[in-house]
C-alpha positions in Angstrom: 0.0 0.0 0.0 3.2 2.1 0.9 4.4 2.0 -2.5 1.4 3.4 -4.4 1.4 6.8 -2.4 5.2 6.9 -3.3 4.9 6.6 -7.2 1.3 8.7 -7.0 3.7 11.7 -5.4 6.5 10.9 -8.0 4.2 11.1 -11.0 2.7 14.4 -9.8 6.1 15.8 -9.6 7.5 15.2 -13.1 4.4 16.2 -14.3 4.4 19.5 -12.8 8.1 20.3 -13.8 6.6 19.5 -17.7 3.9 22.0 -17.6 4.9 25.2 -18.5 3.8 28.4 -16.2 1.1 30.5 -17.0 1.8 33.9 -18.5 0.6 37.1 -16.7 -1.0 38.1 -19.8 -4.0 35.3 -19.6 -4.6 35.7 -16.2 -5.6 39.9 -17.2 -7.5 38.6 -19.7 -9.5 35.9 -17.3 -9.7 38.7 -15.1 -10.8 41.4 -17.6 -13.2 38.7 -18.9 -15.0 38.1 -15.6 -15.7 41.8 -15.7 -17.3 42.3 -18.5 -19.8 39.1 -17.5 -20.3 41.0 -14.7 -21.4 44.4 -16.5 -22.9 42.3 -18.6 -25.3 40.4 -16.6 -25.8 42.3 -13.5 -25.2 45.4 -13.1 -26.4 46.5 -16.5 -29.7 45.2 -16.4 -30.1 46.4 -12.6 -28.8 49.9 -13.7 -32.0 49.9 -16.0 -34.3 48.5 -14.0 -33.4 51.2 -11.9 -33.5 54.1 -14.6 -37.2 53.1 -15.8 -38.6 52.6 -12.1 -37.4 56.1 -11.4 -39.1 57.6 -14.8 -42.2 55.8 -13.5 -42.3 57.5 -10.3 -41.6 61.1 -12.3 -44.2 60.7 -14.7 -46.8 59.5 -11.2 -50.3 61.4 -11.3 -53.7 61.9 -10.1 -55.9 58.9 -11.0 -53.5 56.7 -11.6 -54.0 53.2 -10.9 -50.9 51.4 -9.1 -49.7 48.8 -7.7 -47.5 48.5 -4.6 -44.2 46.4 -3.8 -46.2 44.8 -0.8 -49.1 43.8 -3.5 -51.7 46.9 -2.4 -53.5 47.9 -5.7 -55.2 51.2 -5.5 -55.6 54.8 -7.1 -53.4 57.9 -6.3 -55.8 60.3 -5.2 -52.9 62.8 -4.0 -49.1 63.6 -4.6 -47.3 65.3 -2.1 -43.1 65.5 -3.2 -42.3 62.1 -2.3 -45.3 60.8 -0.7 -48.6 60.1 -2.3 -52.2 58.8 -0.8 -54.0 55.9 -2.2 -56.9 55.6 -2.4 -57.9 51.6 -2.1 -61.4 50.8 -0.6 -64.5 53.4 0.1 -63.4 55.7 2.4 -59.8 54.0 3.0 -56.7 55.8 2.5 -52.6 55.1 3.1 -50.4 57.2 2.8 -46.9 55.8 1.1 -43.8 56.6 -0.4 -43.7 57.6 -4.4 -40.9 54.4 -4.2 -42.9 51.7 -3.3 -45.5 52.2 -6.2 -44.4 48.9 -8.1 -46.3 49.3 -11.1 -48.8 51.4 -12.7 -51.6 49.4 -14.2 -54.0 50.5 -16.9 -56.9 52.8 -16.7 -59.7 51.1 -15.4 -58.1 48.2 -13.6 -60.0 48.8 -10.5 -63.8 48.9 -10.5 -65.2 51.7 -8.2 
């Protein structure tokens, strides 16, 4: 049993000496390559996620129909800088934050 650890640790060493070294250059370009995945699949797509949800609480108004992040549908009935009041039952209304609208739906989603 003694002798198959032996050659296993001889035959990793000759094969090591064999293999040449890895240049600096490749591991830049790994490195430069993991990057660009990275722009490419995160924070480029979160950047615009970003970018639209922030037009949709600019272009926020009177009447419209939304949907929050915790899943509260309702109709702005009042904008105040960053706060807004929904409207979402007879005679109910919250008052939230322009950045937890989620969505805005389309005219007539709710029934009155």
């Amino acid at each position: 049993m003694h002798f198959f650890i032996t050659d296993g640790f001889a035959q990793s060493t000759t094969t090591s000496a064999i293999t040449p070294q890895s240049s600096g250059l490749s591991q830049i370009l790994i490195l430069l390559g993991f990057v660009v995945i990275f722009y490419l699949l995160l924070w480029r797509p979160q950047a615009k996620r970003a970018k639209e949800h922030r037009q949709l609480m600019a272009n926020l108004a009177i009447g419209d129909e939304v949907t929050t992040t915790g899943g509260i549908v309702g109709k702005v009935i009042r904008l105040n800088g960053d706060l807004i009041t929904l409207k979402i039952a007879e005679n109910v209304e919250i008052n939230l934050q322009k950045a937890a609208v989620s969505s805005v739906l389309p005219k007539g989603t709710i029934k009155s």
